[in-house]
C-alpha positions as CSV (number, residue, x, y, z in Angstrom):
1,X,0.0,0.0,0.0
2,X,2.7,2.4,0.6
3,X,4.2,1.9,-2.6
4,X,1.2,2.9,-4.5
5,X,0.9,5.9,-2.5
6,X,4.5,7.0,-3.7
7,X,3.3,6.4,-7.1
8,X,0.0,7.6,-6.5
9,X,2.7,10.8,-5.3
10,X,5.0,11.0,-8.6
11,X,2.2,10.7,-10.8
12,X,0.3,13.7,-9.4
13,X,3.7,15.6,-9.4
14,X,4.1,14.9,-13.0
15,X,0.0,15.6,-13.6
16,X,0.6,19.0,-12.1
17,X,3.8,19.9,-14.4
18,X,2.0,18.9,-17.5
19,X,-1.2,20.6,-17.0
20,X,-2.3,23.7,-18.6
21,X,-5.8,24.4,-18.4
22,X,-8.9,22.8,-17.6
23,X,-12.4,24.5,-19.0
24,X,-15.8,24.3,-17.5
25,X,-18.5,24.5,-19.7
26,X,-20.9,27.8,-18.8
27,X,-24.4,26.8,-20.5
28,X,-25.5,30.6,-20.7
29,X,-24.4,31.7,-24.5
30,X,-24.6,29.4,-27.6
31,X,-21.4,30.1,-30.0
32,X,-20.1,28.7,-33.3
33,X,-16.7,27.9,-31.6
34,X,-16.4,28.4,-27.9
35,X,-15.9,31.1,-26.3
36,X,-12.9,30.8,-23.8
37,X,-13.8,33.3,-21.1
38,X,-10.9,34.3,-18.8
39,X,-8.8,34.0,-22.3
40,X,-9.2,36.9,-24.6
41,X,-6.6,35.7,-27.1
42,X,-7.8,32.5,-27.4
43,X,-6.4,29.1,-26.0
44,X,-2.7,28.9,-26.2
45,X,-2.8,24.9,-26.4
46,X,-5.3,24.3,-29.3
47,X,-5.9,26.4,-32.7
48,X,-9.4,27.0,-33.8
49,X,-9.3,24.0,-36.0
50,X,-8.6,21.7,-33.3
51,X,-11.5,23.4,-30.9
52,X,-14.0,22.7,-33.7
53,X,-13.9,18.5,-33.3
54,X,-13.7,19.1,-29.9
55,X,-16.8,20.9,-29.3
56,X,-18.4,19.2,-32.1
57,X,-17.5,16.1,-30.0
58,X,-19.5,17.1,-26.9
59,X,-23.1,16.9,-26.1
60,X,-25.2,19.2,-27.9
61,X,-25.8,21.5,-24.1
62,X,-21.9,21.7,-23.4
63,X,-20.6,23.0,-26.5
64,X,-21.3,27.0,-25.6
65,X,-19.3,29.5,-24.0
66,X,-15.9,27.7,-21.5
67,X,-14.8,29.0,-18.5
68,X,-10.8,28.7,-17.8
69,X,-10.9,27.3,-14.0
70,X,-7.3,26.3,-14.3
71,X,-4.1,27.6,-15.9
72,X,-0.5,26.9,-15.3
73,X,0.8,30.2,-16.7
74,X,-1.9,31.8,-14.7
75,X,-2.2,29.6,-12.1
76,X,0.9,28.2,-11.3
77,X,2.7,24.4,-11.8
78,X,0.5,22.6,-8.4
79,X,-1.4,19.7,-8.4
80,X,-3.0,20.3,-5.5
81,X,-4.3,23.6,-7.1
82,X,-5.4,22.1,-10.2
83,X,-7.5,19.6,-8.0
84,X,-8.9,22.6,-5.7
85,X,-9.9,24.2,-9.0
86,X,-11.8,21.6,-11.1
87,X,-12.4,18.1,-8.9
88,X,-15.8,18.2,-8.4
89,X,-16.8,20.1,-11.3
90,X,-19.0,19.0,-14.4
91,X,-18.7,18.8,-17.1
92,X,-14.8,19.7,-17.5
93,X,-12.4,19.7,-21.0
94,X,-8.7,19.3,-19.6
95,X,-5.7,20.1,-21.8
96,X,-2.6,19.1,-21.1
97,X,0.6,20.0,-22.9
98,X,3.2,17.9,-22.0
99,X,7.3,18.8,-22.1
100,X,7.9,17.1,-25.6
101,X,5.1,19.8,-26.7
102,X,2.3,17.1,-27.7
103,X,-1.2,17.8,-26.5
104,X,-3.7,15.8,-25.1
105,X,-6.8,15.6,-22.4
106,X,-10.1,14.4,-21.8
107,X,-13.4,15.5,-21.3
108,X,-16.1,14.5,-18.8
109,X,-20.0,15.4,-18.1
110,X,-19.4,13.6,-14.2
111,X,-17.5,15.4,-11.9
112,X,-13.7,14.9,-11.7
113,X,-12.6,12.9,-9.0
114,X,-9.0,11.4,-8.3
115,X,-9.1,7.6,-8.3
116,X,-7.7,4.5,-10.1
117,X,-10.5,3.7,-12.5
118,X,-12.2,5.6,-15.6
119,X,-15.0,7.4,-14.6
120,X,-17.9,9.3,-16.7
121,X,-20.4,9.3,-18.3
122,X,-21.0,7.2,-22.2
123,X,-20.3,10.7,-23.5
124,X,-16.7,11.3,-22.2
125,X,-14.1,10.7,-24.2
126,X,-10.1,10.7,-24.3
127,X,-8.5,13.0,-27.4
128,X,-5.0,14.0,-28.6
129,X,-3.8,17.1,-31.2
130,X,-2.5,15.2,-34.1
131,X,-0.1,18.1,-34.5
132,X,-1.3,19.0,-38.2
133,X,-5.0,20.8,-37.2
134,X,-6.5,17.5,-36.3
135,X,-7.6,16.1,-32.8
136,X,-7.9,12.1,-32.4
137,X,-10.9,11.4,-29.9
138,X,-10.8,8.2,-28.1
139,X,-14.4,7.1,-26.4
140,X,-14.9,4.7,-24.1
């Protein structure tokens, strides 16, 4: 048991230095693309092109305006501030950029929660930027 709570340790270390922002959908306007509140110039992880799969990919309700709830460049490198910010919240798009620049995330209409097994709903789904405009979804 204690050596799954180190790992449990190093991988929420390495969770917090790869993560860059997690969005919260806000059901109150309906746009053609999101609109990322909190992010005048846009998301700095994904293009346009790679938002449009992406909400495209989410239920019908969710794909209006996000709210940034987390940030790395605004919020700082922490795990445990990441969790403070977005466990518990539904639905939730996270992004994660990792050090060799590749991008990836999930998304989920349950609330986040840390644990060792999947969670969500039949709606959530896995996805990566392909790196060429494209995003790769992966669903359950």
């Amino acid at each position: 048991q204690a050596l799954q709570l180190v790992r449990a340790a190093a991988a929420a270390a390495a969770l917090a230095q790869l993560a860059e922002a997690a969005w919260l959908s806000d059901h109150r306007q309906l746009q053609p693309l999101p609109e990322l509140a909190e992010l005048p110039g846009g998301s700095l992880l994904l293009s346009a092109a790679e938002l449009r799969p992406l909400a495209a990919a989410l239920p019908p309700e969710h794909r209006r305006r996000w709210r940034c709830l987390f940030s790395s460049a605004r919020d700082g490198s922490s795990f445990t501030r990441l969790c403070a910010m977005t466990l518990a919240r539904a639905p939730c798009l996270l992004v994660i950029r990792d050090g060799a620049g590749a991008r990836f995330g999930g998304y989920s209409s349950a609330p986040l929660q840390l644990g060792p097994r999947w969670f969500g709903g039949s709606n959530s789904f896995l996805f990566r930027a392909d790196g060429a405009g494209g995003v790769l979804l992966h669903r359950a």
